[in-house]
C-alpha positions in Angstrom: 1.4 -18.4 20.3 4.4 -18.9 18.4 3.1 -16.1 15.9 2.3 -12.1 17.1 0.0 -11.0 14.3 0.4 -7.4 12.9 -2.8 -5.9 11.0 -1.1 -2.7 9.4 -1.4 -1.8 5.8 0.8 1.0 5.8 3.4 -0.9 7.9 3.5 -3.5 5.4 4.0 -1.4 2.1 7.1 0.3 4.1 8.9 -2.6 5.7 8.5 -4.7 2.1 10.0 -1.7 0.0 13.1 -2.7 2.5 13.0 -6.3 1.8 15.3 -8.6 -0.4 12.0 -10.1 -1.1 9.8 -9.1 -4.1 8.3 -5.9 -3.6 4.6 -5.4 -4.5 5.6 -3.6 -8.0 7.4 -7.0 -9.3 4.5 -8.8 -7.5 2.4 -7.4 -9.9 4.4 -7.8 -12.7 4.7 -11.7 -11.7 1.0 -12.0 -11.3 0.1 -10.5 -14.9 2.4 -12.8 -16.4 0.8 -15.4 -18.5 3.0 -19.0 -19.1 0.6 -20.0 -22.1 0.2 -23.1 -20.7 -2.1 -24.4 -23.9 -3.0 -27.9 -25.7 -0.3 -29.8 -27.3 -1.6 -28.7 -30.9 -1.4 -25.1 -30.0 2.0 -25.3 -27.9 3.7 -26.7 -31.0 2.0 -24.1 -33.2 3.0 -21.1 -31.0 0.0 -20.5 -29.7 -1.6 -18.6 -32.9 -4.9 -19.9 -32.2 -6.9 -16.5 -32.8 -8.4 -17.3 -35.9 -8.5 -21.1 -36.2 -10.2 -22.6 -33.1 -11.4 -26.1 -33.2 -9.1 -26.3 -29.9 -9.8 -25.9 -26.6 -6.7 -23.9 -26.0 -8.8 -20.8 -27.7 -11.5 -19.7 -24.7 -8.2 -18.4 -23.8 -7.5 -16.3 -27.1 -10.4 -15.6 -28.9 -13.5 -17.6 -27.5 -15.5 -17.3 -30.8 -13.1 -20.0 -32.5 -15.5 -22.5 -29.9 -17.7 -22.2 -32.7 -15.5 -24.4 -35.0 -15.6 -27.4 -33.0 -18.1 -30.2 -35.1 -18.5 -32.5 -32.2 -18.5 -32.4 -28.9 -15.3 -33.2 -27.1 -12.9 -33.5 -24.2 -9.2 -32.8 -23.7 -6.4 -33.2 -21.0 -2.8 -32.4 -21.0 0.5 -33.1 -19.0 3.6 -30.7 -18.7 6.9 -31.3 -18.4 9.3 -28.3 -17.7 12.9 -28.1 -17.5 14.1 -24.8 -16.5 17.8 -24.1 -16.1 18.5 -20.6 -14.4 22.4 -18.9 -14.5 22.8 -16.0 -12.4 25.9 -13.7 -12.8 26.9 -11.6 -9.7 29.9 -9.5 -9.5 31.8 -11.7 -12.0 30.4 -15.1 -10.3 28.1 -17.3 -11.9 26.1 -20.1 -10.7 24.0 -22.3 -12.6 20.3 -24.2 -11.4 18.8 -26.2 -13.2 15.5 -28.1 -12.1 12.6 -30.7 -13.4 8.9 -29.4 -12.9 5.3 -31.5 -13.6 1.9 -30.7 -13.9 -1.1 -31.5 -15.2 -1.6 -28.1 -16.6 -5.3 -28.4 -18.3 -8.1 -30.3 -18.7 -11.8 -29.0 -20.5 -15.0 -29.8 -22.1 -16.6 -29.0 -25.0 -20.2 -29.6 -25.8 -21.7 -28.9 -29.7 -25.9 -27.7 -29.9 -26.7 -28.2 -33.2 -30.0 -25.9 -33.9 -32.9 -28.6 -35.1 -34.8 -25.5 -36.7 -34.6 -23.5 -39.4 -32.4 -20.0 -38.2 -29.4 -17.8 -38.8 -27.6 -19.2 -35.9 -26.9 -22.8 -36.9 -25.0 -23.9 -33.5 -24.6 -23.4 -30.3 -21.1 -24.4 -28.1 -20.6 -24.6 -24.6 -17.0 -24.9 -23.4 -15.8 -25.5 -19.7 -12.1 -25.7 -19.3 -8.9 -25.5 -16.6 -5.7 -24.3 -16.9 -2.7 -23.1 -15.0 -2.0 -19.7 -16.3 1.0 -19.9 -14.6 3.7 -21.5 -12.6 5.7 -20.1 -10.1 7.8 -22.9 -9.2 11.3 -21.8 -9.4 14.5 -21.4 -7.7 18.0 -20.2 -8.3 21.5 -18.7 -6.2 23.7 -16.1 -6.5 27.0 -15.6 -5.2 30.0 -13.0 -4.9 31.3 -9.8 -3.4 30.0 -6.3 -3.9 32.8 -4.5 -2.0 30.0 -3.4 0.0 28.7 -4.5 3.9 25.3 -4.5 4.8 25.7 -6.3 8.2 28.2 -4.3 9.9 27.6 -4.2 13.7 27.0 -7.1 15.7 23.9 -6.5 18.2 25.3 -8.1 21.7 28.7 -6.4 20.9 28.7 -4.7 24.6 31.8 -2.7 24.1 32.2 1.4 24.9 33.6 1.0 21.1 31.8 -2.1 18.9 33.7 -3.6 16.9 32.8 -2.6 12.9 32.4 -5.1 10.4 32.4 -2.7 7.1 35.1 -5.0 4.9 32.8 -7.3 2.9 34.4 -10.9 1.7 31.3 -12.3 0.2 27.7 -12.6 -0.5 25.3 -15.4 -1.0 21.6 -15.2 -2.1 19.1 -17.8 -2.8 15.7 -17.6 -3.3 12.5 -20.2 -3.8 9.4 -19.5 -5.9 6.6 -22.1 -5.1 2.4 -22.3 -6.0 0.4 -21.0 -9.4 -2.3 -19.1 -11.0 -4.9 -21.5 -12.6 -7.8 -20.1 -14.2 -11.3 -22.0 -14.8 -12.5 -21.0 -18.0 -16.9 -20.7 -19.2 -17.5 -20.5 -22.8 -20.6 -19.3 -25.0 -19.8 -19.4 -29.0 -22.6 -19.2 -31.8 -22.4 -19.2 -35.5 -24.2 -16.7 -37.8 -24.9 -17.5 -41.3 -21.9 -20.1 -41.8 -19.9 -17.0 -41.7 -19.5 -15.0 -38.6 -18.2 -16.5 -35.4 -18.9 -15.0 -32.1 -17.6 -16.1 -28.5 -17.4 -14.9 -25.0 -15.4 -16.7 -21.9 -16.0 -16.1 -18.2 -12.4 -16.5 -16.9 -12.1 -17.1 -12.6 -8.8 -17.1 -11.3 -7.1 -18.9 -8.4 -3.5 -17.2 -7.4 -1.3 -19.2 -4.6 2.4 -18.1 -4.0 5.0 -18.4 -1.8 8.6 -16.8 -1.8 11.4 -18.2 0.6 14.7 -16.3 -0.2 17.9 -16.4 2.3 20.7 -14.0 2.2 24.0 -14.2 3.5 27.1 -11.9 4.3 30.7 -12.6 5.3 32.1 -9.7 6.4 35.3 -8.7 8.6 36.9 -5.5 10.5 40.0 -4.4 9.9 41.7 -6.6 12.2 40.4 -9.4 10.6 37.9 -10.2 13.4 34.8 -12.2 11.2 31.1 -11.4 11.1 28.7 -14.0 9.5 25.0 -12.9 8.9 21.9 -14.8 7.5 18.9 -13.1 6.7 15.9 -15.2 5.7 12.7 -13.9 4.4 9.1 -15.3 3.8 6.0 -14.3 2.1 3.1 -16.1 0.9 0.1 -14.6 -1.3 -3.1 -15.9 -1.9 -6.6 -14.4 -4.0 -8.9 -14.6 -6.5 -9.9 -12.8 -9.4 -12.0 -12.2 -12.7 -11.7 -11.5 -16.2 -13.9 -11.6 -19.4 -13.3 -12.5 -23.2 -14.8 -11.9 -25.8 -14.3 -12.3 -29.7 -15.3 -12.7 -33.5 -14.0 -14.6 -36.1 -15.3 -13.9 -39.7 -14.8 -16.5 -42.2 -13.5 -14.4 -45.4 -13.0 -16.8 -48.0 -12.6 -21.0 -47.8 -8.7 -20.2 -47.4 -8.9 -17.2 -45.3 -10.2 -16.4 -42.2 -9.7 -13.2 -39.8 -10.4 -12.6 -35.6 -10.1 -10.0 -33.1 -10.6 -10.1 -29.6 -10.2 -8.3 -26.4 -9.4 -9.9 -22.7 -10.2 -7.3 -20.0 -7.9 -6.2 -17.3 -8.2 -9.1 -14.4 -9.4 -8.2 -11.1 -8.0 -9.4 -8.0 -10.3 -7.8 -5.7 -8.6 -9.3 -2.3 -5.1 -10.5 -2.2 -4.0 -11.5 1.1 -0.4 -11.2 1.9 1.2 -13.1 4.9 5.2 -12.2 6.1 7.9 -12.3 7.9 8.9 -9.3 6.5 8.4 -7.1 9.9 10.8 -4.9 12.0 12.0 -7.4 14.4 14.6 -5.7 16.6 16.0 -3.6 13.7 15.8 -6.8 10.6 13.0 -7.4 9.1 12.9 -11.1 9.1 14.6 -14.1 10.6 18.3 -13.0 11.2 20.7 -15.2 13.2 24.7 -13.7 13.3 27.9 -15.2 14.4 31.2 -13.4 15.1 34.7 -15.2 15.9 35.5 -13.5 18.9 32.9 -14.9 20.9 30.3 -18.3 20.4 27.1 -16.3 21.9 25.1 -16.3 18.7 22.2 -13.6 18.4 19.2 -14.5 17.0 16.3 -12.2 16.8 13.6 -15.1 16.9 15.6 -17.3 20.0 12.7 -18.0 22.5 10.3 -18.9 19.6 9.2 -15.0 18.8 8.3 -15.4 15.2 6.5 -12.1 14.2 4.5 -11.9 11.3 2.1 -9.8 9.5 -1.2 -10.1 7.0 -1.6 -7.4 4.4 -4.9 -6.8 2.1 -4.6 -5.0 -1.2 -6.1 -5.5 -5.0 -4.5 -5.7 -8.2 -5.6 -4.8 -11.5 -3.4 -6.6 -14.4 -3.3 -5.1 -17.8 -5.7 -5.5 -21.0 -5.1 -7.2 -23.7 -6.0 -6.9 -27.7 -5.5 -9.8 -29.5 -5.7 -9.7 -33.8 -5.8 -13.1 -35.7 -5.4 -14.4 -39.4 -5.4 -17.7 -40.8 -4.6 -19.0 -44.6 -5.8 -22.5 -44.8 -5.2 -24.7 -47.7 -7.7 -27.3 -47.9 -7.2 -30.5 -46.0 -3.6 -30.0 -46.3 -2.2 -27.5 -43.7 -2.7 -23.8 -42.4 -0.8 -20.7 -41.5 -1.4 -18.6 -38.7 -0.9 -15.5 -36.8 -1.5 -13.9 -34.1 -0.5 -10.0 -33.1 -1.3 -8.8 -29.3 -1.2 -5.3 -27.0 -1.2 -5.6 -23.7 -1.3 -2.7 -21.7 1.6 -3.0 -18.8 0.7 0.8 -18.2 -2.9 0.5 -16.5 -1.6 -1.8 -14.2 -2.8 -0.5 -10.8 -2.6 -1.6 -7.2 -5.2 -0.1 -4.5 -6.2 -0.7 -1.2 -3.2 1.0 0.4 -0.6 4.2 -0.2 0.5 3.0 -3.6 1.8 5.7 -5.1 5.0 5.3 -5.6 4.1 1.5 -7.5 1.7 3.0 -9.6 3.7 5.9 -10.6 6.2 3.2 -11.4 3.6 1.5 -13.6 2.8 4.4 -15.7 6.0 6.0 -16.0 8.5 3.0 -16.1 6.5 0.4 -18.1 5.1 0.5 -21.7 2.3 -1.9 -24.0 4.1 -4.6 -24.8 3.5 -6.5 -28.5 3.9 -10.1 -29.2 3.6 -12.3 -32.1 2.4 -16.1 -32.5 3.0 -17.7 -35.4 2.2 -21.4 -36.5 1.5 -24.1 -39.1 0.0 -27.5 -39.3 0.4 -30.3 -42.1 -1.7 -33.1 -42.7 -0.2 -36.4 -43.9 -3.3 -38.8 -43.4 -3.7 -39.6 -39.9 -0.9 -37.8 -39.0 0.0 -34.1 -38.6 3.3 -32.0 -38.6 3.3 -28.8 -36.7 5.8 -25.8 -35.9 5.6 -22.6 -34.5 7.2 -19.2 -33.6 6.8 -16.8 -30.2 7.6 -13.4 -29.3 7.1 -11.5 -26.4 8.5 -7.7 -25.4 9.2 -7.2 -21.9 7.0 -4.8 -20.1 10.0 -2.3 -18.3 10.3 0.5 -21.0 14.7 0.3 -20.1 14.6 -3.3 -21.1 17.3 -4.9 -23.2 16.6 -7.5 -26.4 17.1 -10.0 -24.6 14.8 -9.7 -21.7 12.1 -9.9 -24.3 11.0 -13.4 -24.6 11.7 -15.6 -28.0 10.8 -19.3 -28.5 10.3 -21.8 -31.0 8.1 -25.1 -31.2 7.6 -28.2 -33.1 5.2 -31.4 -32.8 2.8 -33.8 -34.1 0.1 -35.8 -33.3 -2.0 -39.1 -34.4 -5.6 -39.3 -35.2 -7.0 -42.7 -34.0 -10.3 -41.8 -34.9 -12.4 -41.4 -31.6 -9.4 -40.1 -29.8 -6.3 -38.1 -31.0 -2.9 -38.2 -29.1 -0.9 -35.0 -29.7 2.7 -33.9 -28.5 4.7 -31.2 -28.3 8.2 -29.6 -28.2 8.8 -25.9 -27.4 11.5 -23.6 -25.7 11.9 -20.1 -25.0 14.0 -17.8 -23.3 14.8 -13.7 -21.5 17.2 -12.2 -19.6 16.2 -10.5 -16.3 17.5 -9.0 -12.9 16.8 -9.4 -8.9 17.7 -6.8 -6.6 18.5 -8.4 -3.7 19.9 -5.1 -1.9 17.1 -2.5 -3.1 18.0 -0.1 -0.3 21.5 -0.1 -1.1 21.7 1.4 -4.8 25.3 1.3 -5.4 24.8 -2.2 -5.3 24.1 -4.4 -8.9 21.5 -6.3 -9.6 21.7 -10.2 -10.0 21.6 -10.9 -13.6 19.4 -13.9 -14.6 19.5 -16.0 -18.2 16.6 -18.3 -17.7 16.2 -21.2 -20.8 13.0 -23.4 -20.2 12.3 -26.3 -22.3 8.7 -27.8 -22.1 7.3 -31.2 -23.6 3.5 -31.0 -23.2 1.0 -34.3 -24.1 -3.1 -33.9 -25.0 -5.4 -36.3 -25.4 -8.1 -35.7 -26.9 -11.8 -37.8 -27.0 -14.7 -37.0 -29.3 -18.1 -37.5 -27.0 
């Protein structure tokens, strides 16, 4: 076997926190995060579906909105995504910028109408898919931190070893691949013509993979060089569960109001597979070359690749989601959407987590966001544009790692089918630690700008 599998949950938590990987605290962060991958109509309205439904895109916000549907119908959409990534480290800046695809939803809805006399004048079943969100992502860093990490080379059989402690540069790239889709069940019923009521069944599928490489030039004080690579692996893979459930209350012809409330989602068994193990002092792949001799050392010659697999569960946060809509006849509509979500009761178990979930409650806060978006009616064609606002979770964060976007589009009813597109960007500031051991070393800052063109089509059954 070119693989010696290590079963060690304890093992694992330690030998990750000293990774240049993602440790299991921004793990979790990742996997609560939530791309609002949606239908054209509500990308290019913001997403401030809560009160209005009639769209598919609301078993995700407030299932009750089902209810609004008049016939029964089916949608699929298409993503495009350009993300463009600059990194800044120690005065050196690199920019990435790559194309992504995906066919990021596709759903069902059927209409019962009730053929007897009751309260409860219809009944709507929706089935839909969606990825929640996509990891796929890469970016670089270079520069020099004044600081050497790699300082000793291993075959250096000298009563003295040479010691490479004058650090010239630093390079770091990383690779983000896989997603979280979600398969969505829907139950909505209308009471009186008045009073929507939903609940969605929401099963999740998490796949992800992390590839990141880091390198150091370094030399001694006789200018002797050192060049290390370190290259790191981990994959992830689970599933999990999460309900939905909502009202929407018809106030007046031109106003409506909605609340509704997504529980935490339950990853019950996340399986972890890495390199990320203590392989003859590195953990991970490390290969280093000096210049005063051409042996190379490199811990996995003789094909020893050791790995390890890791079990834990994840709980992501709640969130509270409160909806208005002003709608002015046939013409248009406003709405808006205000959500909680409660970064705080994230919690990891399975394993000695203390020191994450401290992090959770201590370092993290309940984020608010706002959606905002209107529609216009010209005939058979519509107008739409739309607002997006999202506080970053880390209770230290600057303005600008919240996230901000705008969105426009429109969209053409043919009659038995309507074709719908959308424009929308957004964009935050983050950071990676790439050294987390080593504290007097900064962070890479990250400016990430994506830009996504989404396309629906929509068929009435």
């Amino acid at each position: 076997m070119r693989k010696l599998i290590i079963s060690a949950a304890f093992f694992a938590l330690t030998l990750t926190s000293y990774a240049q990987s993602l440790g299991y605290q921004e793990l979790a962060l990742l996997f609560s995060e939530d791309d609002a991958n949606t239908t054209a109509r509500a990308a290019a309205m913001g997403g401030a579906f809560g009160a209005l439904g009639g769209d598919i895109s609301v078993m995700n916000i407030n299932p009750a909105g089902l209810a609004l549907y008049n016939n029964s119908s089916f949608s699929g959409s298409f993503n495009s995504r350009n993300t463009a990534i600059a990194s800044n480290y120690y005065g050196r800046s690199i920019n990435t910028e790559n194309q992504f695809f995906n066919f990021s939803q596709a759903g069902a809805v059927l209409v019962f109408k009730n053929a007897y006399k009751s309260d409860w004048s219809a009944f709507v079943l929706g089935l839909n898919f969606r990825i929640t969100k996509d990891f796929t992502n890469n970016f670089s860093a270079t520069g020099n931190s004044g600081i050497a990490t790699f300082t000793e080379y291993p075959l250096d059989e000298n009563d003295a070893p040479l010691n490479y402690n004058e650090a010239q540069e630093q390079r770091f790239n990383t690779n983000y691949t896989g997603e979280k889709s979600e398969i969505n069940i829907a139950f909505s019923s209308i009471h009186k013509e008045k009073l929507y009521v939903g609940v969605s069944l929401n099963f999740y599928d998490l796949n992800f993979s992390q590839q990141s490489n880091l390198i150091e030039f370094n030399d001694d004080i006789d200018g002797n060089e050192l060049d290390a690579s370190l290259y790191q692996e981990n994959q992830t893979t689970g599933g999990g569960f999460s309900l939905n459930a909502g009202f929407i209350y018809k106030a007046h012809k031109n106003f409506r109001f909605g609340l509704s409330y997504q529980t935490p989602t339950l990853f019950t068994e996340l399986l972890e597979e890495t390199n990320i193990v203590d392989n003859d002092g590195f953990m991970g792949d490390t290969e280093i070359v000096v210049s005063n001799t051409s042996t190379i050392y490199d811990n996995t010659a003789g094909g020893y690749f050791p790995s390890q697999r890791f079990i834990y569960r994840l709980k992501t946060p709640s969130k509270l989601t409160a909806s208005a809509a002003f709608i002015f006849g046939k013409r248009g509509l406003l709405s808006i959407d205000y959500s909680n979500k409660k970064y705080q009761n994230i919690k990891l178990s399975n394993a000695n987590f203390l020191d994450e979930n401290q992090f959770f409650q201590n370092e993290l806060r309940n984020t608010h966001a706002w959606n905002i978006g209107s529609e216009w009616r010209f005939s058979n064609v519509t107008i739409r544009g739309g607002y997006r606002f999202e506080q970053a979770p880390l209770a230290m964060a600057l303005a600008t790692d919240n996230l901000e976007g705008y969105s426009l589009g429109g969209g053409y009813n043919f009659g038995k089918f309507k074709l719908d597109f959308a424009y929308s960007n957004n964009n935050r500031t983050s950071f990676y630690n790439a050294y987390a051991q080593f504290p007097s070393v900064n962070s890479i800052e990250l400016q990430a700008d994506n830009r996504i063109f989404t396309t629906t089509l929509s068929i009435s059954l």
